[in-house]
One Martini backbone bead per residue (centre of mass of N, CA, C, O) as a GRO file, in nm:
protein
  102
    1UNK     BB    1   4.673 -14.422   0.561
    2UNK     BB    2   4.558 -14.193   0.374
    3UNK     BB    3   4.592 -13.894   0.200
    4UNK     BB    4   4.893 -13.829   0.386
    5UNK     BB    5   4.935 -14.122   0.203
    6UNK     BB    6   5.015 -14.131  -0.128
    7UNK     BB    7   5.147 -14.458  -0.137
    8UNK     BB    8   4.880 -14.564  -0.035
    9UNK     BB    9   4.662 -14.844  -0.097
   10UNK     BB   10   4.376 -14.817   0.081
   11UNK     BB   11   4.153 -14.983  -0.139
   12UNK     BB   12   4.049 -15.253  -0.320
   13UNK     BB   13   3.762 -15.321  -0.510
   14UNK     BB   14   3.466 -15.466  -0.630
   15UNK     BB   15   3.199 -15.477  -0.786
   16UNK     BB   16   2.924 -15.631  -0.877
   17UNK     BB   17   2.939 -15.489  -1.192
   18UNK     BB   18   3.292 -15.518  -1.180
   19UNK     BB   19   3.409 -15.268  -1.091
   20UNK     BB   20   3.664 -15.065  -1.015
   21UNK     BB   21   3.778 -14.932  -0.673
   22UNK     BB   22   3.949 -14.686  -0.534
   23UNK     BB   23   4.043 -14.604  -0.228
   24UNK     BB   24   4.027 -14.307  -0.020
   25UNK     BB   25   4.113 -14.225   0.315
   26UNK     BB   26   3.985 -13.972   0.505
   27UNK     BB   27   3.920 -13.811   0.880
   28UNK     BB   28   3.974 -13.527   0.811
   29UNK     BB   29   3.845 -13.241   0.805
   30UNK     BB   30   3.780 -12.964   0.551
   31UNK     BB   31   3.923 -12.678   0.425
   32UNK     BB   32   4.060 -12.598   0.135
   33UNK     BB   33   4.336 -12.636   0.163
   34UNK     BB   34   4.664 -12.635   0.001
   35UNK     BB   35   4.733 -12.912   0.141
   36UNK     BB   36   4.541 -13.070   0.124
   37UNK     BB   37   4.520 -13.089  -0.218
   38UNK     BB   38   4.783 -13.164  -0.270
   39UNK     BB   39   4.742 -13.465  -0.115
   40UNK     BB   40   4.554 -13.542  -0.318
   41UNK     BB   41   4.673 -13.545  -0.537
   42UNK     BB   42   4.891 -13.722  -0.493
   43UNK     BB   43   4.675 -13.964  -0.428
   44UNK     BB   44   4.578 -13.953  -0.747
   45UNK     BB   45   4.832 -13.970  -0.892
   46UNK     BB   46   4.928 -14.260  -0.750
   47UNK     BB   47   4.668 -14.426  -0.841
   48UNK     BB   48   4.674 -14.358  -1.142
   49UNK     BB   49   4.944 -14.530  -1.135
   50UNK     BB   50   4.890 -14.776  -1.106
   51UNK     BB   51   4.689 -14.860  -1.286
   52UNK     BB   52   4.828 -14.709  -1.572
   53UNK     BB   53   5.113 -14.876  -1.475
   54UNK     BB   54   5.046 -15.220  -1.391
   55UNK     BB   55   5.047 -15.275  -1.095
   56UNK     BB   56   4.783 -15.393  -1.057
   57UNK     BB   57   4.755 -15.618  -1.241
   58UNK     BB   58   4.958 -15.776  -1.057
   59UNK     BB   59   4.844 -15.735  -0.765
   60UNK     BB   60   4.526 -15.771  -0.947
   61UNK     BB   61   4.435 -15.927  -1.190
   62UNK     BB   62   4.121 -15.921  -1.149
   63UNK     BB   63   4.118 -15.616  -1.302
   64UNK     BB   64   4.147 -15.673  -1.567
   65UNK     BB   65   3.916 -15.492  -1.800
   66UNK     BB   66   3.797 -15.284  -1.597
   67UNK     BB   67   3.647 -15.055  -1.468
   68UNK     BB   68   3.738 -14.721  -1.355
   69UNK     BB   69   3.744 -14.589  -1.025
   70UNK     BB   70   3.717 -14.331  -0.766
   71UNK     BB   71   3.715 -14.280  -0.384
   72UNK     BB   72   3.605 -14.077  -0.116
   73UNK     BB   73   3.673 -14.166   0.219
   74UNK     BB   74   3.468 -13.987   0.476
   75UNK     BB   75   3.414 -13.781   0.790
   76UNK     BB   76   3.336 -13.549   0.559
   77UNK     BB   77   3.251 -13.289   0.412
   78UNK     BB   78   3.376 -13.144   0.139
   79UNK     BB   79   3.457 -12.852   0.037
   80UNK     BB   80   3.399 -12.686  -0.239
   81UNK     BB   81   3.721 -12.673  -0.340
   82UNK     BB   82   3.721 -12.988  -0.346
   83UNK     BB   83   3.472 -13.049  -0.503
   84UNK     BB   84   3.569 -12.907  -0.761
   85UNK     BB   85   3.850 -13.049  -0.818
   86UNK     BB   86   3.731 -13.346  -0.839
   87UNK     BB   87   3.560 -13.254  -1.121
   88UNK     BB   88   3.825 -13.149  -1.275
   89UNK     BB   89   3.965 -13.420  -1.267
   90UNK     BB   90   3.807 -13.631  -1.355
   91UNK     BB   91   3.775 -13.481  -1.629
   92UNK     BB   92   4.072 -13.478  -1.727
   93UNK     BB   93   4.104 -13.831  -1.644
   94UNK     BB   94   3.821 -13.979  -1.702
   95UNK     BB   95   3.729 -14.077  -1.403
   96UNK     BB   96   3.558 -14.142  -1.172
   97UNK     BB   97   3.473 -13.967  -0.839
   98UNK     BB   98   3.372 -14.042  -0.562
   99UNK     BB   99   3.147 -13.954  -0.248
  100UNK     BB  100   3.160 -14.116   0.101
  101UNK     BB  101   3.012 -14.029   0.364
  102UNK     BB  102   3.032 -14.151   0.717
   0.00000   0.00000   0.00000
């Protein structure tokens, strides 16, 4: 698990008003450095390829026709650079990103 393995989908869940939330999770502090970046993109790169070439559909029917969100499950806040970061990724794949500092 976590954003530094890639192709690990954290944990996939369904909302009470039925969307689909796929969930990445990382516990280590947030630097906006090069490489942590990289690997977030990588593991956006990787979710969004689930969803978006059917491989989630098959492995789980029942998210097929909800619509879909990423979250982001940390334990700090991310850095202005990261959190930008989010914002125009989001904004690019049209999917919401959200974070979730625990």
């Amino acid at each position: 698990m976590g954003v530094e393995n890639p192709k690990v989908i954290d944990l996939v869940t369904i909302t009470t008003a039925g969307d689909v939330v796929l969930v990445m999770i990382d516990d280590r502090p947030w630097d906006g450095g090069v490489v942590r970046l990289a690997q977030l993109q990588d593991k956006i790169n990787h979710y969004l390829a689930f969803a978006l070439d059917g491989d989630m559909f098959v492995k789980f029917p029942q998210t097929r026709g909800r619509p879909l969100s990423l979250r982001l499950d940390c334990s700090t806040e991310p850095d202005a650079r990261t959190r930008e970061f989010l914002v125009a990724v989001a904004t690019q794949v049209d999917v919401p990103i959200a974070v979730n500092v625990r």
